[in-house]
PyMOL Python script that loads the backbone (N, CA, C, O; Angstrom):
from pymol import cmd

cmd.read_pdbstr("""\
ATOM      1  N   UNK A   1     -19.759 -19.366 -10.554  1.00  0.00           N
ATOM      2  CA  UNK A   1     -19.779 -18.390 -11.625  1.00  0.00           C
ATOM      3  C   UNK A   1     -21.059 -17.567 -11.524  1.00  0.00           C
ATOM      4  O   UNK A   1     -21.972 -18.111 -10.902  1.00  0.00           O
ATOM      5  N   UNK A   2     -21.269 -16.464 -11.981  1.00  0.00           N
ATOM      6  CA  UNK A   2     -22.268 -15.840 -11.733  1.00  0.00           C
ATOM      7  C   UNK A   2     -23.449 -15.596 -12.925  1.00  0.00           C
ATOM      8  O   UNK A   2     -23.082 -15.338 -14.072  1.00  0.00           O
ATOM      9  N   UNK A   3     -24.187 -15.646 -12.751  1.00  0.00           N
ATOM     10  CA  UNK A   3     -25.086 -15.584 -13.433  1.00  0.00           C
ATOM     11  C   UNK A   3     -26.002 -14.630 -14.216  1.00  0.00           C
ATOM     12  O   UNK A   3     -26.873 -14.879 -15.049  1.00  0.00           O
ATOM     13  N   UNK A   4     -25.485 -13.279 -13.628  1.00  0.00           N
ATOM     14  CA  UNK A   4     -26.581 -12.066 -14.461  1.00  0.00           C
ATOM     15  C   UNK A   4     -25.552 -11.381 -15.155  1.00  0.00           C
ATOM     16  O   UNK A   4     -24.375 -11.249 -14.818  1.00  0.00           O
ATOM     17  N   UNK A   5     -26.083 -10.998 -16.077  1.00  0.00           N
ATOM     18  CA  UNK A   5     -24.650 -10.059 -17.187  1.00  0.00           C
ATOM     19  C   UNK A   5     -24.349  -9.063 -16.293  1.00  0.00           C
ATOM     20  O   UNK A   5     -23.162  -8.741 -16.326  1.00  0.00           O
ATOM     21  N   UNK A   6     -25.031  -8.468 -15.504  1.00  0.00           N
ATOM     22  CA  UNK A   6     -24.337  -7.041 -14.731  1.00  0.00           C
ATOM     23  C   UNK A   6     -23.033  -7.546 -13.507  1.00  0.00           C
ATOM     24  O   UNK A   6     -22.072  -6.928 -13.048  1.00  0.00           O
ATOM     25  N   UNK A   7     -23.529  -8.888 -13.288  1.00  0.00           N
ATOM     26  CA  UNK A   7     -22.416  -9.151 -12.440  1.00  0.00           C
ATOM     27  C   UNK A   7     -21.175  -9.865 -12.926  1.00  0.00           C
ATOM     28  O   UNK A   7     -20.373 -10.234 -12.068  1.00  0.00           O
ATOM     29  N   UNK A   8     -20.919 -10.106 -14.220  1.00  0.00           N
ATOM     30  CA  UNK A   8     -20.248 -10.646 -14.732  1.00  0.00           C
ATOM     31  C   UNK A   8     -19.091  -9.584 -15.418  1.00  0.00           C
ATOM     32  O   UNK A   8     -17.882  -9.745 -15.585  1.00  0.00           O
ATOM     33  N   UNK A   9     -20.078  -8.308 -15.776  1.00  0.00           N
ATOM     34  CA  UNK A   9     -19.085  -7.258 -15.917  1.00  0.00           C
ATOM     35  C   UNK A   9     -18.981  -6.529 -14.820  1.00  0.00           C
ATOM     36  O   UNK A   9     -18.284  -5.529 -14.993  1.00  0.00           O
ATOM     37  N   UNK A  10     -19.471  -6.671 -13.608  1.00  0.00           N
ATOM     38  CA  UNK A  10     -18.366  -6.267 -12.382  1.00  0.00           C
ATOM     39  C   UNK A  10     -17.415  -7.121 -11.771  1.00  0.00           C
ATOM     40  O   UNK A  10     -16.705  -6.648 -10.883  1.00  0.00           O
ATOM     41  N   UNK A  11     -17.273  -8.471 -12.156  1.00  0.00           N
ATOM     42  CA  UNK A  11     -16.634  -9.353 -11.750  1.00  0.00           C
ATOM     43  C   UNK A  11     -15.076  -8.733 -13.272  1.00  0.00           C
ATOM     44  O   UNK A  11     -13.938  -8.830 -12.813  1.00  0.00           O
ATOM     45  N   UNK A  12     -15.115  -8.458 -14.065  1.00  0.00           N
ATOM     46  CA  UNK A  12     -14.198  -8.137 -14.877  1.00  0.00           C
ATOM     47  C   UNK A  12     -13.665  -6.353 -14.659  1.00  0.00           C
ATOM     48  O   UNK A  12     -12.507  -6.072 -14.966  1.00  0.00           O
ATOM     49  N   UNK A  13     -14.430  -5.459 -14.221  1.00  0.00           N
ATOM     50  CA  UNK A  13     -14.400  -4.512 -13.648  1.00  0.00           C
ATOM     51  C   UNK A  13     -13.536  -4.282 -12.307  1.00  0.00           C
ATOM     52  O   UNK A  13     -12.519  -3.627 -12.081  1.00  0.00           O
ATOM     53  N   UNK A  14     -14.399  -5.125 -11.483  1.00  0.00           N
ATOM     54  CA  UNK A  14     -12.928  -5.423 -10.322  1.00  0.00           C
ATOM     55  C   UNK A  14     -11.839  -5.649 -10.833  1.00  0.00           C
ATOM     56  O   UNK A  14     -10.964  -4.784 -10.869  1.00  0.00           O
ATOM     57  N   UNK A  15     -11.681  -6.857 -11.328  1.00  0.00           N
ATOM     58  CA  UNK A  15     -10.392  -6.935 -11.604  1.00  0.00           C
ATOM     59  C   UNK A  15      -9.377  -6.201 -11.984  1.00  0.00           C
ATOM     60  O   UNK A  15      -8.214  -6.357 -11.613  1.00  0.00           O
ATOM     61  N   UNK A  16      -9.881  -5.175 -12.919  1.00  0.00           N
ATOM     62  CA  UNK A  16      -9.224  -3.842 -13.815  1.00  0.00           C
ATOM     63  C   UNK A  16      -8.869  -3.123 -12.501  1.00  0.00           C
ATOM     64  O   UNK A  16      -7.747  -3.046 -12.001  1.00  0.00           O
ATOM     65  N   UNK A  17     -10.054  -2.595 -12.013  1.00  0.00           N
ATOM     66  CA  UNK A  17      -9.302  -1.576 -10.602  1.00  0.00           C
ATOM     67  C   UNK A  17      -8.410  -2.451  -9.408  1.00  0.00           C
ATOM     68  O   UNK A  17      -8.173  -1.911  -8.327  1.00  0.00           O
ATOM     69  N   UNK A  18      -8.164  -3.187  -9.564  1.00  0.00           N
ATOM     70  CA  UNK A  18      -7.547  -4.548  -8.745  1.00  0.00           C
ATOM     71  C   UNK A  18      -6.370  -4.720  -9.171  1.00  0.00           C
ATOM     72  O   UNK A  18      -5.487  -5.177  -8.444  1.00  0.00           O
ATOM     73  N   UNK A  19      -6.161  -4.355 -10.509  1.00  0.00           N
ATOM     74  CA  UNK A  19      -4.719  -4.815 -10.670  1.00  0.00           C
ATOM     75  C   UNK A  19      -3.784  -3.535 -11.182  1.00  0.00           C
ATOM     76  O   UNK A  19      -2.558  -3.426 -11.227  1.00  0.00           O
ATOM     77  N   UNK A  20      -5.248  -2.258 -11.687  1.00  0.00           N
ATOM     78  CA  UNK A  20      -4.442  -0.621 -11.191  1.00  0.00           C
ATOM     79  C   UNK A  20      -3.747  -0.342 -10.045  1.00  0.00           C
ATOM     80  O   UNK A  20      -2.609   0.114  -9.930  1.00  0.00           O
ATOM     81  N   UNK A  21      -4.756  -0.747  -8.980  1.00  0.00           N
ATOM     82  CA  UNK A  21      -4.721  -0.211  -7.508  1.00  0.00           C
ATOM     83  C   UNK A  21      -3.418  -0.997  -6.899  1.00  0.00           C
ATOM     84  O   UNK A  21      -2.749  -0.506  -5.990  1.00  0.00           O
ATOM     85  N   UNK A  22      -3.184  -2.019  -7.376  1.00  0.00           N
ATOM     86  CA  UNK A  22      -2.135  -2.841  -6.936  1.00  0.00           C
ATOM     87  C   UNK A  22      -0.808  -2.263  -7.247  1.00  0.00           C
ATOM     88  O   UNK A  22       0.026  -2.146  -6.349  1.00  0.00           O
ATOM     89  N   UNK A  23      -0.490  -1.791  -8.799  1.00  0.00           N
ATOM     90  CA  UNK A  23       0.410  -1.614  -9.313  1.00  0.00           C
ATOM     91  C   UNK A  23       0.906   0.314  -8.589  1.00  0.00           C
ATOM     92  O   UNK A  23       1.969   0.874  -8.320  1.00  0.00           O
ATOM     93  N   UNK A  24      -0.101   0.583  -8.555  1.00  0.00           N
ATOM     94  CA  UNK A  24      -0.121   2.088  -7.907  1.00  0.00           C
ATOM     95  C   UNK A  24       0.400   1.859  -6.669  1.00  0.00           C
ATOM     96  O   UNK A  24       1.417   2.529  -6.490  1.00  0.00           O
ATOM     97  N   UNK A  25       0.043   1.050  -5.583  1.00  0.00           N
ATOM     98  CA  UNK A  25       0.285   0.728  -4.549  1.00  0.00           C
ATOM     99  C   UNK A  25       1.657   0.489  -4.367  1.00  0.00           C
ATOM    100  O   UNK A  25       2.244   0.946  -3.386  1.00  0.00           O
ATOM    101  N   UNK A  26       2.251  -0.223  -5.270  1.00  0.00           N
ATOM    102  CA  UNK A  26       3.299  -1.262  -5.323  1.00  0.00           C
ATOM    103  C   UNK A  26       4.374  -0.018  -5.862  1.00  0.00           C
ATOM    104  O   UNK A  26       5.406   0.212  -5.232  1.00  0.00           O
ATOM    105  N   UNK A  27       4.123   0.506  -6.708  1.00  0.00           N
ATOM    106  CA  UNK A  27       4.977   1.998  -7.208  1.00  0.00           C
ATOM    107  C   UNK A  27       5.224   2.621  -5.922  1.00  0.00           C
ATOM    108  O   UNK A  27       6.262   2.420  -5.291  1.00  0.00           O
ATOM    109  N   UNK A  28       4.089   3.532  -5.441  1.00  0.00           N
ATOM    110  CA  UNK A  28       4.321   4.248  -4.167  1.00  0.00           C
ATOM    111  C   UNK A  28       5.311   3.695  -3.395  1.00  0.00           C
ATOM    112  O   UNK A  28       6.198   4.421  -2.947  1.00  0.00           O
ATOM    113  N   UNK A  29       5.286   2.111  -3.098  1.00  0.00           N
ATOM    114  CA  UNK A  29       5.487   2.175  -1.466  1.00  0.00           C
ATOM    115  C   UNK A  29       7.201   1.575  -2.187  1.00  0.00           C
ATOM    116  O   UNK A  29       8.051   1.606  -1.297  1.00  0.00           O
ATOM    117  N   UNK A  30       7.687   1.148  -3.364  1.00  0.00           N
ATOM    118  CA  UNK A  30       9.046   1.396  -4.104  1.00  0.00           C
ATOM    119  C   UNK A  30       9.617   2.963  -3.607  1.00  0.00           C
ATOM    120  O   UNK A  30      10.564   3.126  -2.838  1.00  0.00           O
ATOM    121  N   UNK A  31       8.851   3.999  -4.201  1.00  0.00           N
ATOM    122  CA  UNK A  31       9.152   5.138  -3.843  1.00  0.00           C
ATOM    123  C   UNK A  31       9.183   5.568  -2.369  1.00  0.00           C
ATOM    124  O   UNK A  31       9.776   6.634  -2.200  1.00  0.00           O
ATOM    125  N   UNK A  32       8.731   5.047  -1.361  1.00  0.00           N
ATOM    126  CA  UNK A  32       8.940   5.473  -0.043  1.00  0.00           C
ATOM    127  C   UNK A  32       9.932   5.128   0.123  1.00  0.00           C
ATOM    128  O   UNK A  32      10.792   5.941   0.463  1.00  0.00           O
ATOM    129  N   UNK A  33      10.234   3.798  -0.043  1.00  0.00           N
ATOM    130  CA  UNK A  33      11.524   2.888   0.386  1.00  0.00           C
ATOM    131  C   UNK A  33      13.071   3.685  -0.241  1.00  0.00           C
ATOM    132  O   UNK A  33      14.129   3.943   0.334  1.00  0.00           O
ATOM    133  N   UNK A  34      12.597   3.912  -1.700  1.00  0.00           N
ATOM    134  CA  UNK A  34      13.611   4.806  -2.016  1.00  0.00           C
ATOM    135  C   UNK A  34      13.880   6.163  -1.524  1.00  0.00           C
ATOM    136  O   UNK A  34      14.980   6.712  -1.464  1.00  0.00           O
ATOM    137  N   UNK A  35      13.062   6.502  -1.278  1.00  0.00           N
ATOM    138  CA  UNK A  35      13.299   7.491  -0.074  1.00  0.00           C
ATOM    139  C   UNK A  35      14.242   7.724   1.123  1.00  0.00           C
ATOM    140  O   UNK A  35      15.043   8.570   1.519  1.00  0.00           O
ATOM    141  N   UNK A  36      13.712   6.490   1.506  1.00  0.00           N
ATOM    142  CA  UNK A  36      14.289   5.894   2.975  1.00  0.00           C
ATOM    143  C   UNK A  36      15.647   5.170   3.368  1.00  0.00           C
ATOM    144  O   UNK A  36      16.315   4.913   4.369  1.00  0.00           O
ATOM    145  N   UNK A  37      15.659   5.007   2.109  1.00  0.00           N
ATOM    146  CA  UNK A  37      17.520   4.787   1.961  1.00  0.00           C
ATOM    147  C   UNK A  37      18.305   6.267   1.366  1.00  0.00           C
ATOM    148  O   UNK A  37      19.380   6.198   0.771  1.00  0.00           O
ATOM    149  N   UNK A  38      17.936   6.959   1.501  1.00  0.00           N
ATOM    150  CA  UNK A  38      19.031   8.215   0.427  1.00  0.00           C
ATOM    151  C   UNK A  38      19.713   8.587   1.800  1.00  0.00           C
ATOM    152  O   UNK A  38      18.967   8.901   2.728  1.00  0.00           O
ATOM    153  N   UNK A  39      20.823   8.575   1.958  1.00  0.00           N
ATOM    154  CA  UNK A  39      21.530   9.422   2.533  1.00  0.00           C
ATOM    155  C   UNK A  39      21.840  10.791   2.991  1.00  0.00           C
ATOM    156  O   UNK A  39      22.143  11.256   4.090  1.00  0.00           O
ATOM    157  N   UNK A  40      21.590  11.550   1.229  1.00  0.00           N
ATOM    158  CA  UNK A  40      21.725  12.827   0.596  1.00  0.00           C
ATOM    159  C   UNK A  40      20.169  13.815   1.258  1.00  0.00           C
ATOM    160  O   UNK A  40      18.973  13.524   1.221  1.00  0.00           O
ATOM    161  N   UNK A  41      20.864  14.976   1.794  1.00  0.00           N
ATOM    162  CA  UNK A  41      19.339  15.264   2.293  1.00  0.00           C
ATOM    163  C   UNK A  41      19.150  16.316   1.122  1.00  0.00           C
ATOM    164  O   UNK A  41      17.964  16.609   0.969  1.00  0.00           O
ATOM    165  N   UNK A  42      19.925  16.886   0.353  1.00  0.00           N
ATOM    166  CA  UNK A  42      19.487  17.445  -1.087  1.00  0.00           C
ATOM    167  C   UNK A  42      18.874  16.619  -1.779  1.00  0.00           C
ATOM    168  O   UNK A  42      17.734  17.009  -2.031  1.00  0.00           O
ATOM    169  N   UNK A  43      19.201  15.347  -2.330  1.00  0.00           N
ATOM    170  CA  UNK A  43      18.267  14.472  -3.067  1.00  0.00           C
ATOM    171  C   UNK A  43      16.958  14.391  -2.479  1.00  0.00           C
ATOM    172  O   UNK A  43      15.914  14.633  -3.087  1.00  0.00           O
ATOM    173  N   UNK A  44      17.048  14.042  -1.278  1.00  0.00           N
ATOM    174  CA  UNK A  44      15.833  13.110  -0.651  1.00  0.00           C
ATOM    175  C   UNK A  44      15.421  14.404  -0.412  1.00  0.00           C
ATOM    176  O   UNK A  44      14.241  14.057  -0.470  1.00  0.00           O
ATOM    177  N   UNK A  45      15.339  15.644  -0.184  1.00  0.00           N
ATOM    178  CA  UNK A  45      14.246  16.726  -0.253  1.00  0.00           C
ATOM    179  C   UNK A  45      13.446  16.940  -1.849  1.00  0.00           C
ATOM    180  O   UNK A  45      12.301  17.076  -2.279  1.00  0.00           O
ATOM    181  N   UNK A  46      14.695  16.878  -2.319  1.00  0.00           N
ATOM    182  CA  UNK A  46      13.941  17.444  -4.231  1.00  0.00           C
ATOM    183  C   UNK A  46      13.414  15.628  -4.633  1.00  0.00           C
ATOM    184  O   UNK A  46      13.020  15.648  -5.799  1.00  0.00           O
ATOM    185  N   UNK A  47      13.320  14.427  -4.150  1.00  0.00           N
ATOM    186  CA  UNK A  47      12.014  13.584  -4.224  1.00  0.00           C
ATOM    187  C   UNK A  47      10.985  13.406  -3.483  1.00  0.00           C
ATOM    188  O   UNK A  47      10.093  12.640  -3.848  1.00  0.00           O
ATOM    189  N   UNK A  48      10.906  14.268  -1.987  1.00  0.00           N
ATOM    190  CA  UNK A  48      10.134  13.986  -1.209  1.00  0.00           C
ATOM    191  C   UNK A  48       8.489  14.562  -1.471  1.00  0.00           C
ATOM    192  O   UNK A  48       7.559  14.172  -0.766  1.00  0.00           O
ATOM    193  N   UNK A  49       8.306  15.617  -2.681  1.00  0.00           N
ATOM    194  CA  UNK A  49       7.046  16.159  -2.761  1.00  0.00           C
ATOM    195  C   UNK A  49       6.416  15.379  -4.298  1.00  0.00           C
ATOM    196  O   UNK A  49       5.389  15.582  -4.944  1.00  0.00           O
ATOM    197  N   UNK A  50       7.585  14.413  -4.490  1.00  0.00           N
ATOM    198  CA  UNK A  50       6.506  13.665  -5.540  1.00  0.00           C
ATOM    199  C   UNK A  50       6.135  12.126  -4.877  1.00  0.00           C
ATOM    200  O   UNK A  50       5.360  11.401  -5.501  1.00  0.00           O
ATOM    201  N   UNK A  51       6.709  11.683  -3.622  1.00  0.00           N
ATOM    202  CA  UNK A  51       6.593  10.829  -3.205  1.00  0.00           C
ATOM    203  C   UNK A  51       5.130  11.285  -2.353  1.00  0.00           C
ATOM    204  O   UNK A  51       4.120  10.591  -2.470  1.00  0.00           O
ATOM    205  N   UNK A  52       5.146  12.175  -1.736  1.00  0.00           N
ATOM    206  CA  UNK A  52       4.137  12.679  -0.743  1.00  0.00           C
ATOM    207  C   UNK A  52       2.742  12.774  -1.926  1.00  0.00           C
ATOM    208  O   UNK A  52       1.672  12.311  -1.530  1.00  0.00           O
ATOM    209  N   UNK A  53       2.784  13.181  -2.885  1.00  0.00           N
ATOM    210  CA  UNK A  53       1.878  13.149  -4.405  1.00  0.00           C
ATOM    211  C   UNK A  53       1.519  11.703  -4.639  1.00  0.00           C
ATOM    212  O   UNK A  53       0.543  11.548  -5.373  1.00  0.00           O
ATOM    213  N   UNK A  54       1.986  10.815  -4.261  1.00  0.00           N
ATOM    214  CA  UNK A  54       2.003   9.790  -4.949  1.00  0.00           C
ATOM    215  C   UNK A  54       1.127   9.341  -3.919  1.00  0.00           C
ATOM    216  O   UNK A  54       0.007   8.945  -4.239  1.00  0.00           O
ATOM    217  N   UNK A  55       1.596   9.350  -2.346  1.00  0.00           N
ATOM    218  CA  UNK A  55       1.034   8.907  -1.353  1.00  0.00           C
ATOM    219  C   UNK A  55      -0.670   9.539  -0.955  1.00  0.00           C
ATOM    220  O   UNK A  55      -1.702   9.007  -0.547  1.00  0.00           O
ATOM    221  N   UNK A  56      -0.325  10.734  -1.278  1.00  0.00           N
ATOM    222  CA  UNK A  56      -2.035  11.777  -1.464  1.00  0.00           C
ATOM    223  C   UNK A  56      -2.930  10.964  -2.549  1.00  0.00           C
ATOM    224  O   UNK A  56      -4.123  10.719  -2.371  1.00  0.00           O
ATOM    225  N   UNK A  57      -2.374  10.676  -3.412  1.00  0.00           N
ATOM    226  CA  UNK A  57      -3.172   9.909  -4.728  1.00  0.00           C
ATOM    227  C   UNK A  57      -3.538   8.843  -4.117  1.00  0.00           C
ATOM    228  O   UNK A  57      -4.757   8.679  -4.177  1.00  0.00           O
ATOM    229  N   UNK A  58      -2.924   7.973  -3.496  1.00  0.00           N
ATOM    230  CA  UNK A  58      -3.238   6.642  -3.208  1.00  0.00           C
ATOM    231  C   UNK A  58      -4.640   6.992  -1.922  1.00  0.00           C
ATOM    232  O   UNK A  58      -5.616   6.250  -1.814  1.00  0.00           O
ATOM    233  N   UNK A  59      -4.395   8.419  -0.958  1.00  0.00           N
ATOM    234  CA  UNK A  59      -5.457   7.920  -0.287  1.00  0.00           C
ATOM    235  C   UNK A  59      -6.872   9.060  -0.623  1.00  0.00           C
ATOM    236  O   UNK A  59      -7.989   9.118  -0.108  1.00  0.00           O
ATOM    237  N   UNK A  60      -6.204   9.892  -1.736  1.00  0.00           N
ATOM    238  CA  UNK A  60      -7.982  10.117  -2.232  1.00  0.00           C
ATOM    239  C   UNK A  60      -8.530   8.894  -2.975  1.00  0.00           C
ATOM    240  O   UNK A  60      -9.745   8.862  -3.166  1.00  0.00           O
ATOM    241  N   UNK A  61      -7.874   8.024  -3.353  1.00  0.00           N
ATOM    242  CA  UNK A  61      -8.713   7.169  -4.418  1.00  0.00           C
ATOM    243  C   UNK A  61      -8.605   5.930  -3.236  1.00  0.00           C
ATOM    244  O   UNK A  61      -8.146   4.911  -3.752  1.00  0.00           O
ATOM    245  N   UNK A  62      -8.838   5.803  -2.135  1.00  0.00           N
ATOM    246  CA  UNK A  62      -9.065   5.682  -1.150  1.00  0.00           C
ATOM    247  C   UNK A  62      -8.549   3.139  -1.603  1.00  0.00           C
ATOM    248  O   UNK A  62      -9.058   2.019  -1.557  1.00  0.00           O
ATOM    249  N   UNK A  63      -7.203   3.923  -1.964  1.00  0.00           N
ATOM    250  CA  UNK A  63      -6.082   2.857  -1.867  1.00  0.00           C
ATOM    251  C   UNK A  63      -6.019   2.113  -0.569  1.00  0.00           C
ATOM    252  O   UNK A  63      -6.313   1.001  -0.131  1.00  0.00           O
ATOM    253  N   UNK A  64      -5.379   3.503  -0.065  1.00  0.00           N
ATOM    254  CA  UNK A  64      -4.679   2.982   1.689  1.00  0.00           C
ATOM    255  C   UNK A  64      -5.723   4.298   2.447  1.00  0.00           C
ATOM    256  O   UNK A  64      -6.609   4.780   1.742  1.00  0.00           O
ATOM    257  N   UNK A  65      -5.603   4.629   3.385  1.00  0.00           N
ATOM    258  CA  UNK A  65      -6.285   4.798   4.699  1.00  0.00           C
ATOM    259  C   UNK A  65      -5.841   6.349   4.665  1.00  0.00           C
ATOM    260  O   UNK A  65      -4.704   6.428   4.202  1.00  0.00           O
ATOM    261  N   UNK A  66      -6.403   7.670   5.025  1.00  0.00           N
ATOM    262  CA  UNK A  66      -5.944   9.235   4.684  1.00  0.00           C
ATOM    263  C   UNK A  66      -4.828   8.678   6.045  1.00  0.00           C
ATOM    264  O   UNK A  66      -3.604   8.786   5.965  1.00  0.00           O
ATOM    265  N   UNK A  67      -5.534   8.102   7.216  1.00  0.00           N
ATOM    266  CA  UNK A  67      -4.263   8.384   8.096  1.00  0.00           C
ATOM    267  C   UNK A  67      -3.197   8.243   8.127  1.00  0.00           C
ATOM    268  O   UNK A  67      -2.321   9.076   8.358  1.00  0.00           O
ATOM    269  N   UNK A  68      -3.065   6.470   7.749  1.00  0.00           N
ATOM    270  CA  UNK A  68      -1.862   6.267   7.233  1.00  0.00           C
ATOM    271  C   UNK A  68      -0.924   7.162   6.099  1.00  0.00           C
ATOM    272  O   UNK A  68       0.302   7.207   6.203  1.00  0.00           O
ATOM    273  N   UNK A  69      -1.620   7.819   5.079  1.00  0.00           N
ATOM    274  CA  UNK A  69      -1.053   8.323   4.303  1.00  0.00           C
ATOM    275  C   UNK A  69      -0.195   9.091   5.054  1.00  0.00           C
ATOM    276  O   UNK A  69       1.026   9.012   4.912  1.00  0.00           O
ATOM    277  N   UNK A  70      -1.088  10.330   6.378  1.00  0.00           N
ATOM    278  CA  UNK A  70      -0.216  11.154   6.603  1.00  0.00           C
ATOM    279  C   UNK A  70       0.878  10.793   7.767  1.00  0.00           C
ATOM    280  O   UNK A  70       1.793  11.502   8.184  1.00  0.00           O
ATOM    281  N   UNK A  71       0.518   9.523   8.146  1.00  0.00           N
ATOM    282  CA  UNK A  71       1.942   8.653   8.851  1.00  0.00           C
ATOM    283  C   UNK A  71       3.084   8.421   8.180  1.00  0.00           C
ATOM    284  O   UNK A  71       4.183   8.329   8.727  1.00  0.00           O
ATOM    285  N   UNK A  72       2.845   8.299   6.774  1.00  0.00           N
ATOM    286  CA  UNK A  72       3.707   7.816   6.219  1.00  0.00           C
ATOM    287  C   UNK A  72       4.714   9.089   5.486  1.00  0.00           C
ATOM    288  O   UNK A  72       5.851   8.902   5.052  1.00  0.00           O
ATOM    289  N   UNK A  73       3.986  10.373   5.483  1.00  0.00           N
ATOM    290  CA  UNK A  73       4.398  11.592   5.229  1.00  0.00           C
ATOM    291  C   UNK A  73       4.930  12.075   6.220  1.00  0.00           C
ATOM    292  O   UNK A  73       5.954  12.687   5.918  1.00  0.00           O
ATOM    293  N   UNK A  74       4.686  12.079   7.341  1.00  0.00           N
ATOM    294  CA  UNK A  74       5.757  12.680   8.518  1.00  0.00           C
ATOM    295  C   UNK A  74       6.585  11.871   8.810  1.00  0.00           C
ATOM    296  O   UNK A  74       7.638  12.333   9.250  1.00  0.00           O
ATOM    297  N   UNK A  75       6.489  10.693   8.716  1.00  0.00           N
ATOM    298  CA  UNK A  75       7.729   9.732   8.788  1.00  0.00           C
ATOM    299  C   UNK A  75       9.221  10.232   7.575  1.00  0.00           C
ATOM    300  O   UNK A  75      10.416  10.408   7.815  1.00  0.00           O
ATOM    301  N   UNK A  76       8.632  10.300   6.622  1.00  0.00           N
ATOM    302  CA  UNK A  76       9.622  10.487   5.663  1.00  0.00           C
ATOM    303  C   UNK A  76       9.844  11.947   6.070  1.00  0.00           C
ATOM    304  O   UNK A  76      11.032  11.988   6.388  1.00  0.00           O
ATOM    305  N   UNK A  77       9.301  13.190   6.228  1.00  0.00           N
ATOM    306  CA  UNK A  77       9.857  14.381   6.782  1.00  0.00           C
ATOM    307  C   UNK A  77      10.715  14.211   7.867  1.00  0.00           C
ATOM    308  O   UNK A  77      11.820  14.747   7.785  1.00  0.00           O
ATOM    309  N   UNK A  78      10.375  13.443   9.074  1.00  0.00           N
ATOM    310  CA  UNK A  78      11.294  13.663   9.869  1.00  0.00           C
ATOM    311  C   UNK A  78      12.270  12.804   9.744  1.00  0.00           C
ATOM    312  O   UNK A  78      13.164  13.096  10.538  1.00  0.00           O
ATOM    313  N   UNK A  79      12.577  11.657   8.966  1.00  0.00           N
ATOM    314  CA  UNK A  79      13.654  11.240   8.371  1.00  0.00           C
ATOM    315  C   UNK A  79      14.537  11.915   7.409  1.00  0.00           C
ATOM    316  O   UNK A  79      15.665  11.449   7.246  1.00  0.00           O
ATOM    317  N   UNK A  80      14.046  13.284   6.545  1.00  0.00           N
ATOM    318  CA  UNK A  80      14.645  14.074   5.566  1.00  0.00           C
ATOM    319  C   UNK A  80      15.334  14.795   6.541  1.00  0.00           C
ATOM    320  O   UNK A  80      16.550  14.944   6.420  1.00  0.00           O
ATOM    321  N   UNK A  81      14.482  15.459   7.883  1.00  0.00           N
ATOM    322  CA  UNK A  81      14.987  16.880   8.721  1.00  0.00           C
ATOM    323  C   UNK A  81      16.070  15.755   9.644  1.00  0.00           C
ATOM    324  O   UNK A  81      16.766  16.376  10.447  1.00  0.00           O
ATOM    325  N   UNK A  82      16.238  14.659   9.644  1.00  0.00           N
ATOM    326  CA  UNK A  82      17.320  13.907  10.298  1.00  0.00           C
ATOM    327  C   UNK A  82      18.470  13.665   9.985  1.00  0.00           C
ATOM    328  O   UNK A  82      19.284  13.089  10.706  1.00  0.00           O
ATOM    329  N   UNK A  83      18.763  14.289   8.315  1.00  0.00           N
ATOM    330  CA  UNK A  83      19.490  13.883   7.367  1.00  0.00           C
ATOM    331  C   UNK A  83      20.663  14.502   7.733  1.00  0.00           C
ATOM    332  O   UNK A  83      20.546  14.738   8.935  1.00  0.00           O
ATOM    333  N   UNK A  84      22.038  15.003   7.228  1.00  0.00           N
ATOM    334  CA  UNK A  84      23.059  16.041   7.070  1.00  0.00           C
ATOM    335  C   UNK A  84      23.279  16.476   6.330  1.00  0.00           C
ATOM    336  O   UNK A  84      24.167  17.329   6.356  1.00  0.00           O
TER     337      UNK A  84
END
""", "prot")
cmd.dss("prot")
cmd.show_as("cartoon", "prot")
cmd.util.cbc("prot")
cmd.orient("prot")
């Protein structure tokens, strides 16, 4: 256990951004997946720029990795431009 009050409220501090960052995380990558099953390339175009939003959010607040982000954005484009 820790011992100085400043570390005791970063030890409760983490946690808060720990279980945001998780739930944000865990949303997004729901929304990729839903993505990645649509069939419809009308649907899956009119969700693909809030999914790509979602994925930008995650790597300015430096969630996941900028690269990955934009792996994970051309993946889903060229799965939309694959569509019929």
């Amino acid at each position: 256990m820790a011992n100085h009050k400043s570390s005791i409220k970063r030890i409760r501090s983490n946690e808060a951004k720990r279980t945001s960052n998780k739930y944000q995380h865990k949303t997004a990558r729901n929304a990729v997946r839903k993505l990645r099953n649509l069939e419809n390339k009308k649907e899956a175009t009119a969700l693909l720029p809030v999914v790509s939003g979602m994925i930008d959010k995650l790597a300015k607040r430096n969630i996941i990795h900028p690269n990955k982000a934009a792996n994970l954005k051309s993946g889903l484009q060229l799965h939309i431009n694959g569509l019929k």
